[in-house]
SEDO-311731 format. One record per residue (C-alpha): x, y, z; residue number from 1. Coordinates in steps of 0.5 Angstrom, whole numbers, plus 2048, in hexadecimal, padded with zeros to 3 digits. Layout:
kolse east:X, north:Y, up:Z, rokol:NUM
...
This chain:
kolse east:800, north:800, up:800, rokol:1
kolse east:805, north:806, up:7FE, rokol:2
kolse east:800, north:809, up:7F9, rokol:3
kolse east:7FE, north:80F, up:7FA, rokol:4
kolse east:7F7, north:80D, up:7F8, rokol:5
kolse east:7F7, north:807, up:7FC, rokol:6
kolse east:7F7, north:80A, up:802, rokol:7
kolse east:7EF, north:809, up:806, rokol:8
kolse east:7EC, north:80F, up:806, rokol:9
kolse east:7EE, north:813, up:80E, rokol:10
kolse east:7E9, north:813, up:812, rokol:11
kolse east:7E8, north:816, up:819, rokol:12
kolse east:7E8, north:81C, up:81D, rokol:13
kolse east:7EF, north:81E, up:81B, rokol:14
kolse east:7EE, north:81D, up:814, rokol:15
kolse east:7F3, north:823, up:811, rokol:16
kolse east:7F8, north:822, up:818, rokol:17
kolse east:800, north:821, up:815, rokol:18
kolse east:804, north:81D, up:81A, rokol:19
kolse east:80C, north:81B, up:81B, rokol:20
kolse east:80D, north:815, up:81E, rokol:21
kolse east:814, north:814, up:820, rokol:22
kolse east:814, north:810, up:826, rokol:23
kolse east:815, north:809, up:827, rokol:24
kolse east:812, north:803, up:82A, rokol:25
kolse east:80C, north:805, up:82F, rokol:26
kolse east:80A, north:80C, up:832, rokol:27
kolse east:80C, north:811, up:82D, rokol:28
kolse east:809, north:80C, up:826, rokol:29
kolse east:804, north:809, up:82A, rokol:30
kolse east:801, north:812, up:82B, rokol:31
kolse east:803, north:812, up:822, rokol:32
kolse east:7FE, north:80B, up:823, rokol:33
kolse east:7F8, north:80F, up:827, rokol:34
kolse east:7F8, north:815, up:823, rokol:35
kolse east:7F8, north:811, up:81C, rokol:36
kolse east:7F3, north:80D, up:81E, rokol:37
kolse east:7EF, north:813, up:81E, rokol:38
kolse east:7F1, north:815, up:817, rokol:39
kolse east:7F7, north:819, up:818, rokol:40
kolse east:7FC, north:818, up:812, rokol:41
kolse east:802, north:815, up:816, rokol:42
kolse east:809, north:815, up:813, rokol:43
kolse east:80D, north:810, up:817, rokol:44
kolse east:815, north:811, up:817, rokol:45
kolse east:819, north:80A, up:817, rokol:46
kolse east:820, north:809, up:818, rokol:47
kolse east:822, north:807, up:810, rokol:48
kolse east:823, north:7FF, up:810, rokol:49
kolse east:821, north:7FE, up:817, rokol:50
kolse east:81B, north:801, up:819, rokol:51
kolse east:818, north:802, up:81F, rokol:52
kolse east:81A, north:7FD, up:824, rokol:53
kolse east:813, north:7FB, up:825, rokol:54
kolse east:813, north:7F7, up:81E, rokol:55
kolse east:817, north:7F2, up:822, rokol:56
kolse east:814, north:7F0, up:828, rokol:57
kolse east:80E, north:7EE, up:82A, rokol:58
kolse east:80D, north:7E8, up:824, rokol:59
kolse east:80F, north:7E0, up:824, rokol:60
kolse east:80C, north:7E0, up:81D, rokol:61
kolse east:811, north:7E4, up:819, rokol:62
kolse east:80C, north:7E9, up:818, rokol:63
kolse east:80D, north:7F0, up:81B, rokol:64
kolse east:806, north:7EF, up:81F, rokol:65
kolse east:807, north:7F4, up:824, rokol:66
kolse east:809, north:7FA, up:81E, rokol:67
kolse east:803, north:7F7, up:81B, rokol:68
kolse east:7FF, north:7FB, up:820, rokol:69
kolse east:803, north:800, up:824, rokol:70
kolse east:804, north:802, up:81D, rokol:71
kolse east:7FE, north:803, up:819, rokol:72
kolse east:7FB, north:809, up:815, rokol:73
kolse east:803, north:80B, up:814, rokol:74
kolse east:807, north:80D, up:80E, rokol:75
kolse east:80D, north:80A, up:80F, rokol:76
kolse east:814, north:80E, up:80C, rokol:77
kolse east:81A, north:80C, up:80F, rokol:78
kolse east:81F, north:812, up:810, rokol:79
kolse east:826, north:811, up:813, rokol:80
kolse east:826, north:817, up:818, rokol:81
kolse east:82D, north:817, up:81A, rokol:82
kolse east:82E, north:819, up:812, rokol:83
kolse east:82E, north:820, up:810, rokol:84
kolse east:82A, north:820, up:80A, rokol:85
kolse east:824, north:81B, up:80D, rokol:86
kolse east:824, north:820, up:813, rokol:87
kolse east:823, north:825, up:80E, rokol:88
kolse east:81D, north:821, up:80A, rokol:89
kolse east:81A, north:821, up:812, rokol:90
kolse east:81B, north:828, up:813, rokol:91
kolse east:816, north:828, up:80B, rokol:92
kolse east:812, north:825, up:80E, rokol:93
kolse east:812, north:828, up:815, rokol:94
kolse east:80F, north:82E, up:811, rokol:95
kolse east:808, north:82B, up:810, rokol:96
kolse east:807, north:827, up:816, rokol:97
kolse east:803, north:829, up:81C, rokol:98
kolse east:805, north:824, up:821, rokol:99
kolse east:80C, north:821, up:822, rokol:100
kolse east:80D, north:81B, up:826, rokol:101
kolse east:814, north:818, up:828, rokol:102
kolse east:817, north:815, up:82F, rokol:103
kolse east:81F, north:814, up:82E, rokol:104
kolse east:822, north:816, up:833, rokol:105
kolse east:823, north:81C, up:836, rokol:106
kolse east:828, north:821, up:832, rokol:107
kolse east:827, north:81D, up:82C, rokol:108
kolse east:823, north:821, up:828, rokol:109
kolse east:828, north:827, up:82A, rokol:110
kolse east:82E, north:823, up:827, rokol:111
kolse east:82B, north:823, up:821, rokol:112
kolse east:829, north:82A, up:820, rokol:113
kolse east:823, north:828, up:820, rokol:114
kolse east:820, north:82B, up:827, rokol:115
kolse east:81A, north:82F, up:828, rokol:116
kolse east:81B, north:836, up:827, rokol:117
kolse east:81F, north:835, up:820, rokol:118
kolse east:819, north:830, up:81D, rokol:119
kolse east:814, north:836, up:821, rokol:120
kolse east:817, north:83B, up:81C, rokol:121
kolse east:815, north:837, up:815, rokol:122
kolse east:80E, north:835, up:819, rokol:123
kolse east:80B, north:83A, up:81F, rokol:124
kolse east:805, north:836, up:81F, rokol:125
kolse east:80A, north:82F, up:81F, rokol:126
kolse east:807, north:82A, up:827, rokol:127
kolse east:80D, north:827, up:829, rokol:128
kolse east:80C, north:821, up:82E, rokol:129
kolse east:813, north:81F, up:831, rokol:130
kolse east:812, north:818, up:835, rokol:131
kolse east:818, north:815, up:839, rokol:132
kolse east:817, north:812, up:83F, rokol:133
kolse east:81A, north:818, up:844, rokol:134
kolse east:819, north:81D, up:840, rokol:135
kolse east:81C, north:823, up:83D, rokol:136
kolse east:81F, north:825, up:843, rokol:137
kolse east:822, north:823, up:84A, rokol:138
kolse east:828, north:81F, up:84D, rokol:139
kolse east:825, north:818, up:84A, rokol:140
kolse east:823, north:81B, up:842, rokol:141
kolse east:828, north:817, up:83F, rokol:142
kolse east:828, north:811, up:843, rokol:143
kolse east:824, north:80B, up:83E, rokol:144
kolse east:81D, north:809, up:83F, rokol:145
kolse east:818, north:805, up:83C, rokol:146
kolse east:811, north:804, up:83F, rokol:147
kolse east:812, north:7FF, up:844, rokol:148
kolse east:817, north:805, up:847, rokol:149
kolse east:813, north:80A, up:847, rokol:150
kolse east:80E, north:805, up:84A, rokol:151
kolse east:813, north:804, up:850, rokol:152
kolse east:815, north:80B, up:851, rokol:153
kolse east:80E, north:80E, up:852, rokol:154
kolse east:80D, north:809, up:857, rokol:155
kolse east:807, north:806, up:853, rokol:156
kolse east:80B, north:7FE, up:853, rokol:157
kolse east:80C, north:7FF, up:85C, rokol:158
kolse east:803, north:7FE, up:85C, rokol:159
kolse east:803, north:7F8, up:858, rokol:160
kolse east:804, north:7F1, up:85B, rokol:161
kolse east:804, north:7EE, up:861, rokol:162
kolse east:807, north:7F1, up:867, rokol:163
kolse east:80C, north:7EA, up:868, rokol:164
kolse east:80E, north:7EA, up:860, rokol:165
kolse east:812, north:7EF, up:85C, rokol:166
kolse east:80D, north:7F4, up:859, rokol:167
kolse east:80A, north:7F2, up:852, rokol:168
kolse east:80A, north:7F5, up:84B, rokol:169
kolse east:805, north:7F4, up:846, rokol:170
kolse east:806, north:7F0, up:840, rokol:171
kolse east:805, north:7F6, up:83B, rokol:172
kolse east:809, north:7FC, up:83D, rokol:173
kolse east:804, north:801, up:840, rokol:174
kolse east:809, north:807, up:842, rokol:175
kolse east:80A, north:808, up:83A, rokol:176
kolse east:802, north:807, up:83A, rokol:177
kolse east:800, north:80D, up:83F, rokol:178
kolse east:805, north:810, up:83B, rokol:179
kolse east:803, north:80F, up:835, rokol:180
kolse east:7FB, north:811, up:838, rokol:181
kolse east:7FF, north:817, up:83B, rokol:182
kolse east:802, north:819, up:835, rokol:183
kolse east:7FC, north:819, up:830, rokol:184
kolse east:7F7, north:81E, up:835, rokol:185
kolse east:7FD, north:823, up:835, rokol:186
kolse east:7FF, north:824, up:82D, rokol:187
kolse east:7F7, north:824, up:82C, rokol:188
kolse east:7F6, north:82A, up:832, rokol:189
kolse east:7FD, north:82D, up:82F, rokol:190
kolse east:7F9, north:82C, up:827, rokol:191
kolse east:7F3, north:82F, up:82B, rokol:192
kolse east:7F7, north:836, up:82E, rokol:193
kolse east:7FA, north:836, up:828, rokol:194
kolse east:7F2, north:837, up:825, rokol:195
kolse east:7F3, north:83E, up:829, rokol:196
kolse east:7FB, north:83F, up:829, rokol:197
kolse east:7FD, north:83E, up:822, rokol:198
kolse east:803, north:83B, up:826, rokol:199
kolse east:806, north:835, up:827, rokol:200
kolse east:80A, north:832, up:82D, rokol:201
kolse east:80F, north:82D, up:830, rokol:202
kolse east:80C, north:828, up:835, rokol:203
kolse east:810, north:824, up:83A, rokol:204
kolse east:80E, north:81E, up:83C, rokol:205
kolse east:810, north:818, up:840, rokol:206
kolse east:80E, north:813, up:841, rokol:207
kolse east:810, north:812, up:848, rokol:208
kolse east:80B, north:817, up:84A, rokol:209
kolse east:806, north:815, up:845, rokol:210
kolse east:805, north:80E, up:84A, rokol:211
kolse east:807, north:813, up:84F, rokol:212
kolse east:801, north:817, up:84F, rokol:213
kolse east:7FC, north:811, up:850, rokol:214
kolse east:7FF, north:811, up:857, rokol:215
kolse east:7FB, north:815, up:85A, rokol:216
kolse east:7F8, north:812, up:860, rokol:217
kolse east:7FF, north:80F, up:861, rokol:218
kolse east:801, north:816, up:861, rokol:219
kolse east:7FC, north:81A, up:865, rokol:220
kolse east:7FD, north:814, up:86A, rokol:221
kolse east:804, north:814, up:86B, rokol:222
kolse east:805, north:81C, up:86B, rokol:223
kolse east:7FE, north:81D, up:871, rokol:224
kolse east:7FF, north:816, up:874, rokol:225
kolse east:806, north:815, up:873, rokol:226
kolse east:803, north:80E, up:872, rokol:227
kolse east:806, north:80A, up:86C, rokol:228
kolse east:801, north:805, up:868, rokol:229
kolse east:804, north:7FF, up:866, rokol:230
kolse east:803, north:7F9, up:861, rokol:231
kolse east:7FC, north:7F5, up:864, rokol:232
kolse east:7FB, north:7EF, up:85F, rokol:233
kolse east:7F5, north:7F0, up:85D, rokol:234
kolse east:7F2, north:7F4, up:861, rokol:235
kolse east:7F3, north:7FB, up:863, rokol:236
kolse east:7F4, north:800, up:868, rokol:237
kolse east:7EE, north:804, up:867, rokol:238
kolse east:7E7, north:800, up:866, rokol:239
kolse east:7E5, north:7F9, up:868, rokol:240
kolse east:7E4, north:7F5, up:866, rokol:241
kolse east:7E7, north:7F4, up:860, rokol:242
kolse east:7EB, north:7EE, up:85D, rokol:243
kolse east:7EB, north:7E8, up:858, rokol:244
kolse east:7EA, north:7E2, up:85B, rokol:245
kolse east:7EA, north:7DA, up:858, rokol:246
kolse east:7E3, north:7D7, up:855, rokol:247
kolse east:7E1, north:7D0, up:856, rokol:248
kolse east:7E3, north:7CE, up:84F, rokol:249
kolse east:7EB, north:7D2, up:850, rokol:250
kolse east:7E9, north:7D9, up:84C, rokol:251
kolse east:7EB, north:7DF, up:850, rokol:252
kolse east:7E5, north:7E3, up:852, rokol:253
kolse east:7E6, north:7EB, up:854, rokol:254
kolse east:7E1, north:7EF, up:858, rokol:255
kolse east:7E0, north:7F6, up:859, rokol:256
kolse east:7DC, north:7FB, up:85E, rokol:257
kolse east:7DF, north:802, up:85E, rokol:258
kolse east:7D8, north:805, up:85F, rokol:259
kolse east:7D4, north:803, up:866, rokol:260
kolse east:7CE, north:801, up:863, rokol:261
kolse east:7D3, north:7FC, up:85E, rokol:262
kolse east:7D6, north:7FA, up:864, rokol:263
kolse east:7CE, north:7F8, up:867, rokol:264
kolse east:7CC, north:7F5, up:862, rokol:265
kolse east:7D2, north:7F0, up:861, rokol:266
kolse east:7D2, north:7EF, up:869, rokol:267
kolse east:7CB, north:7EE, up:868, rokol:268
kolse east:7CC, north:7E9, up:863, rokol:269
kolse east:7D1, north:7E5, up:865, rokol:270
kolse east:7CE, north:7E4, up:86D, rokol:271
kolse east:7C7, north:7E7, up:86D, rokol:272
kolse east:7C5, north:7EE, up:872, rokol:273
kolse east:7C9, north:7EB, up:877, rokol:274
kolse east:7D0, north:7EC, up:874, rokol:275
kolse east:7CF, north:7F4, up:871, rokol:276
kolse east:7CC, north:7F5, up:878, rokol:277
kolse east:7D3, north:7F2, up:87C, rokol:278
kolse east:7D5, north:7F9, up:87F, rokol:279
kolse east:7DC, north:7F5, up:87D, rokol:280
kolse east:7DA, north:7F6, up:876, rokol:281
kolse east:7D5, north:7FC, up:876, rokol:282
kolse east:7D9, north:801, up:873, rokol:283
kolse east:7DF, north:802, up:86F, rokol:284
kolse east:7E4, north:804, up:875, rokol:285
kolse east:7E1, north:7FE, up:879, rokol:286
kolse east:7E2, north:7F9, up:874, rokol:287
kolse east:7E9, north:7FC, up:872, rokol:288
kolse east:7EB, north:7FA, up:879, rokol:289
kolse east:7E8, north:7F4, up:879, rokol:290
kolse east:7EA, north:7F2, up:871, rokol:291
kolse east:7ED, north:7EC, up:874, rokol:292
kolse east:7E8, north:7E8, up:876, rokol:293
kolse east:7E3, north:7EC, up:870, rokol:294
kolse east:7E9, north:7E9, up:86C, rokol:295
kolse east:7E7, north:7E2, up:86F, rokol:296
kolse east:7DF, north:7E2, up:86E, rokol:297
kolse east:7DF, north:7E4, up:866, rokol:298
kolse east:7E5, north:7DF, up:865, rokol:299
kolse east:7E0, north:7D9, up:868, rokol:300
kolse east:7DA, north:7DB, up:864, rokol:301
kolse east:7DE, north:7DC, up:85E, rokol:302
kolse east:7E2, north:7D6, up:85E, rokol:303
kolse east:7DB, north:7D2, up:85F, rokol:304
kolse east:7D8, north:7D5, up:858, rokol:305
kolse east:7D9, north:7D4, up:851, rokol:306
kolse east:7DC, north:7DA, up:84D, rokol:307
kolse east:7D6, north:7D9, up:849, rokol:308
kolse east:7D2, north:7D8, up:84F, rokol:309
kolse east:7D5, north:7DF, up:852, rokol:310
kolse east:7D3, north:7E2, up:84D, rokol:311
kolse east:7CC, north:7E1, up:84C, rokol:312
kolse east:7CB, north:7E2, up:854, rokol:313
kolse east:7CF, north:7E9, up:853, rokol:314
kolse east:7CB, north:7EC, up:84E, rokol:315
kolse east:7C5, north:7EA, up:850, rokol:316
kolse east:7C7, north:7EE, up:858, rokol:317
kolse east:7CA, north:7F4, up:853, rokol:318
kolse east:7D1, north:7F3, up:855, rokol:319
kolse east:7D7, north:7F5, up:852, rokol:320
kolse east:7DB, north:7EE, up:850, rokol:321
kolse east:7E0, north:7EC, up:84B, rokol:322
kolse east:7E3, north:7E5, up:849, rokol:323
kolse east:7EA, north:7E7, up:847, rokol:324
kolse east:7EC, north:7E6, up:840, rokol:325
kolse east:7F1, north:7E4, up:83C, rokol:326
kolse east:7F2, north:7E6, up:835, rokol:327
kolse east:7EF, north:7DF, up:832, rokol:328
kolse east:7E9, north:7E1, up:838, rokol:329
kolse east:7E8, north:7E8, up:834, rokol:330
kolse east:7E9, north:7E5, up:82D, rokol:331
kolse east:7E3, north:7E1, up:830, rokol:332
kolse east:7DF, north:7E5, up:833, rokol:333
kolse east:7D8, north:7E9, up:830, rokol:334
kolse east:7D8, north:7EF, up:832, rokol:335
kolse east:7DF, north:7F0, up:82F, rokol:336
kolse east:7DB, north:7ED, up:829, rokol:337
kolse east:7D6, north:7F2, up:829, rokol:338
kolse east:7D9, north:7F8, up:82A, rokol:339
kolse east:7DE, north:7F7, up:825, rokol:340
kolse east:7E4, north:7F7, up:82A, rokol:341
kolse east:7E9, north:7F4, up:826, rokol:342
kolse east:7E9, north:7F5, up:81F, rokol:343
kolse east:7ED, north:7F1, up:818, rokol:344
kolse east:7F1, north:7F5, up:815, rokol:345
kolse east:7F4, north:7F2, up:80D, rokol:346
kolse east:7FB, north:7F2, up:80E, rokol:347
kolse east:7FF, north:7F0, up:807, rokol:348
kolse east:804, north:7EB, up:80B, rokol:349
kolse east:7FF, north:7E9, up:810, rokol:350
kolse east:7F8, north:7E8, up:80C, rokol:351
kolse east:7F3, north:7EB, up:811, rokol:352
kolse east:7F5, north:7EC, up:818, rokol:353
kolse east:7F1, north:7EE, up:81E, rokol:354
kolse east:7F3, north:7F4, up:823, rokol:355
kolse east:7F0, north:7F9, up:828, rokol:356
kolse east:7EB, north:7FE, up:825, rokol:357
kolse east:7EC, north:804, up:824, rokol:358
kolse east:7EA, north:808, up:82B, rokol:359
kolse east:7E5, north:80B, up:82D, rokol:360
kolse east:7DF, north:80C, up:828, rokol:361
kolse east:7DE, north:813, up:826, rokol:362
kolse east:7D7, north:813, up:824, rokol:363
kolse east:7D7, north:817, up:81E, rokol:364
kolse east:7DF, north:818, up:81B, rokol:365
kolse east:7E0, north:80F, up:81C, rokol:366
kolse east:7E8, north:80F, up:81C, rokol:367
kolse east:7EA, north:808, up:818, rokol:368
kolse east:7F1, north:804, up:817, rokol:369
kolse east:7F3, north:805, up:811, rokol:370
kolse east:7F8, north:800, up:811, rokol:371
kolse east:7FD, north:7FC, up:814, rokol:372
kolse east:804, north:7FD, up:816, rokol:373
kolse east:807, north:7FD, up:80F, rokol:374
kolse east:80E, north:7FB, up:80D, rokol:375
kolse east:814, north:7FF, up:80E, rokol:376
kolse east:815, north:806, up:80A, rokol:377
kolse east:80F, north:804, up:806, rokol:378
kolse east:80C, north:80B, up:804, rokol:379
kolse east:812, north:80F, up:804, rokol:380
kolse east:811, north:811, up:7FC, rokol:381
kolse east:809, north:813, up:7FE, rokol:382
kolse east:80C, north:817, up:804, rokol:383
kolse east:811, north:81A, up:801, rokol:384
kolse east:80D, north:81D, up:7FB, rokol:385
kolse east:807, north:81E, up:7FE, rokol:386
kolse east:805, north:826, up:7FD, rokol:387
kolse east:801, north:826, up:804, rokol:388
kolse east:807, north:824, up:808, rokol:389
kolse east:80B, north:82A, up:803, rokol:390
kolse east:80E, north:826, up:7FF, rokol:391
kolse east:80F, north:826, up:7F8, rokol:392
kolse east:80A, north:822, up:7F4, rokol:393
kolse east:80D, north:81C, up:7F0, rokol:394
């Protein structure tokens, strides 16, 4: 798919939007990634013959399965950054664009004469998001980081596990995540201001405050309480009861009652009116003191049921459940089914290839993945003659 007239049509809120993508593996292409599923035209920026990293991870297959998806709706033109005359096919480029998004690591873009007051006076108007994981200044700028740093850094790893255990890392890498949710809403408010301004401008995110900021009870609590919140298995330390329990038939059910009336309800269902009338497990407080022996009951009850038993019993008492899925579970699974959560996309190497949709669902301006991740340098002819990125026409 290298002609131009191949291209499907872009649809989606940012139809008209142009984007640089010169970042590598997660946090900085997953934000190119967002803002293509909305119909932004990205052009993503690869090291010529190599890539970006993220096409040799994640595949036992052969094909590059994570690039398939990371790298959706992007052109993509291969660039060698560290030579004079590709730095100056960028700075063209660079001239049309309205969003640039790179995460090297901090003094990088400076080397390369390539930093944002320099691309600023060929551009005004030009967003540049700098993600790195301590960000742009500080004594640990230039130490490497990758998401599971960040994750450490941020404090967000030492609440996650068993208080005997090390603590826990997800298996996907969610500090690139946060970072990349965090990263989309501020180029998008930048392009917003820059509505009133006319005015671009530089921001620096990193990703150690990206997960950082969804600390805010470990925060406030230790600043007025002095108190630090650890890691509580599967349950936390500011609602009961709450935790994941094994069924009669070996799944993993999980409960949630964050509200009161929740809370009655379950009590209500799992022991009748006497047990939501225990002044131990009559209010929240009173259950987080006595969470131990709450703990206990819920894992008796649930251990004497079926998942599917559990089920039907908590929907018919309007209580907030969920069986924990694995990935075949969600390919199952109607709901998934219903909504359209997972949506085949043509990919010429892979025939049809099932992968997240495109999130959320705007009502009237629905954005589309176009295409998947394609190969190495694929577009650079098109990019490169295309007058609506300044360039002459072939």
């Amino acid at each position: 798919m290298t002609a131009k007239n191949k291209r499907p049509t872009p649809q989606g809120p940012l139809v008209g939007i142009r984007v640089l993508d010169i970042g590598q593996l997660v946090a900085g292409p997953m934000i190119g990634t967002f803002l293509a599923d909305w119909g932004a035209d990205v052009v993503k920026i690869e090291q010529p013959g190599i890539g970006d990293p993220i096409r040799k991870l994640g595949s036992h297959s052969g094909a590059p399965l994570w690039w398939k998806v990371n790298g959706r709706g992007k052109r993509s033109v291969a660039l060698d950054l560290r030579d004079d005359g590709d730095r100056d096919i960028l700075r063209r480029l660079v001239k049309a664009a309205d969003i640039l998004i790179e995460n090297f690591t901090p003094g990088t873009m400076e080397r390369w004469g390539l930093d944002y007051a320099s691309l600023r006076d060929g551009n005004p108007g030009l967003i540049m998001l700098r993600v790195s994981g301590f960000g742009q200044t500080g004594p640990n700028r230039n130490h490497r980081a990758f998401g599971r740093i960040a994750q450490s850094f941020s404090g967000f790893s030492s609440i996650n596990g068993f208080p005997d255990r090390p603590p826990v890392h997800p298996g996907i890498p969610v500090g690139d995540y946060f970072g990349a949710l965090t990263g989309t809403a501020a180029v998008l408010a930048a392009y917003v201001e820059r509505l009133r301004s006319g005015q671009g401008q530089e921001i620096d995110l990193a990703l150690y405050e990206a997960c950082f900021r969804v600390m805010e009870l470990m925060t406030t609590t230790y600043d007025q309480e002095a108190r630090v919140i650890g890691r509580d298995g599967t349950s936390n330390t500011y609602v009961s009861p709450v935790g994941t329990w094994r069924t009669a038939d070996g799944k993993w059910f999980s409960l949630t009652a964050s509200t009161q009336p929740v809370a009655e309800r379950l009590l209500h269902t799992v022991g009748g009116p006497g047990l939501p009338a225990d002044p131990r497990f009559a209010t929240n407080a009173a259950r987080l003191e006595h969470r131990a022996e709450l703990d206990e009951i819920l894992a008796g009850w649930v251990g004497r049921h079926s998942a599917e038993e559990l089920k039907k019993i908590c929907d018919d008492n309007d209580v907030a459940y969920c069986v924990e899925y694995d990935i075949a579970d969600i390919f199952a699974d109607p709901h998934y089914r219903a909504r359209g959560s997972i949506e085949a996309v043509d990919d010429p190497e892979c025939g049809p290839m099932r992968m997240p949709a495109v999130v959320p669902r705007f009502g009237r301006t629905p954005g589309a993945i176009r295409w998947t991740g394609e190969r190495l340098d694929a577009s650079h002819d098109e990019v490169l003659h295309d007058p609506a990125w300044g360039m002459p026409p072939a």
